[in-house]
Every structure is written in structure tokens, then in C-alpha cells.
C-alpha positions, 0 to 999 in steps of 0.5 A: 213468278210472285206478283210482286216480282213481276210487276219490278220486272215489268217496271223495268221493261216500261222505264227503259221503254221511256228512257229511249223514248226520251233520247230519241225524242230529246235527239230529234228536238236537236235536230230540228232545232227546237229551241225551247226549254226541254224541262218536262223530257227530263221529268218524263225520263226521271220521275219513273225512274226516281218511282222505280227505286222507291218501289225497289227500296219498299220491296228490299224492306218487305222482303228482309222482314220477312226472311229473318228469324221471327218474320212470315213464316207457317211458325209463327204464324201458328205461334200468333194463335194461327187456326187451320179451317176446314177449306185450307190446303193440308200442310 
């Protein structure tokens, strides 16, 4: 698997790790009583959450420019003015 599909997969198994931790830890200041304000168990269960879709949405963006006519490809590269070396894998 590509680096960059490991690591959303990755992320995901982290933000639902800290989603249940949140529950978990928000049910048990209920019931123990805790009757403070609970602004940061919203933080810590939003903001990774919020970070997640940012990272999905760049990623989407990457990949749709580089599977369109005219993206990264070998062509176009060569096109660029792309120089094979001596240590490079044959093609």
C-alpha cells in the first residue's frame, strides 16, 4: 500500500481510538458527577476529526490531478524534457 493511503488508513483507526475514548471518558464525568464544563472533551474529539477531512480533502485533490489527461504520468513527463540515467530501472 502507497504511503500516503496508509497513513488516512491509519488516521482513521487514531480518530475512532479518540471518538470512544471521548464517550467513554464524557459517560464517566456524568456519572460521577462532574459538573464542570466539558468544552475540551469536544475539542479533543472534533478537532482530529475536523484535521481528518482536511488531509482527505488535499488527498482527493492530489489524486484527481494526477489521474486526468495531462497529470503525472511517464509521457508527460518525458514530454517535460524527462532524462532517463544510468542508475534508473529500465522501462
Amino acid at each position: 500500500m502507497e504511503f500516503s493511503k496508509r497513513l488516512i488508513a491509519d488516521i482513521r483507526v487514531l480518530l475512532w481510538v479518540v471518538t470512544v475514548g471521548g464517550l467513554v471518558l464524557a459517560a464517566y464525568c456524568v456519572r460521577v458527577g462532574y459538573m464542570g464544563a466539558l468544552p475540551w472533551l469536544t475539542a479533543m474529539v472534533g478537532l482530529p476529526w475536523t484535521a481528518h477531512g482536511t488531509v482527505c480533502a488535499f488527498y482527493l485533490n492530489m489524486a484527481k490531478s494526477d489521474h486526468k489527461e495531462g497529470g503525472i504520468t511517464f509521457e508527460t513527463a518525458r514530454a517535460a524534457g524527462f532524462q532517463a540515467s544510468g542508475n534508473s530501472p529500465s522501462i
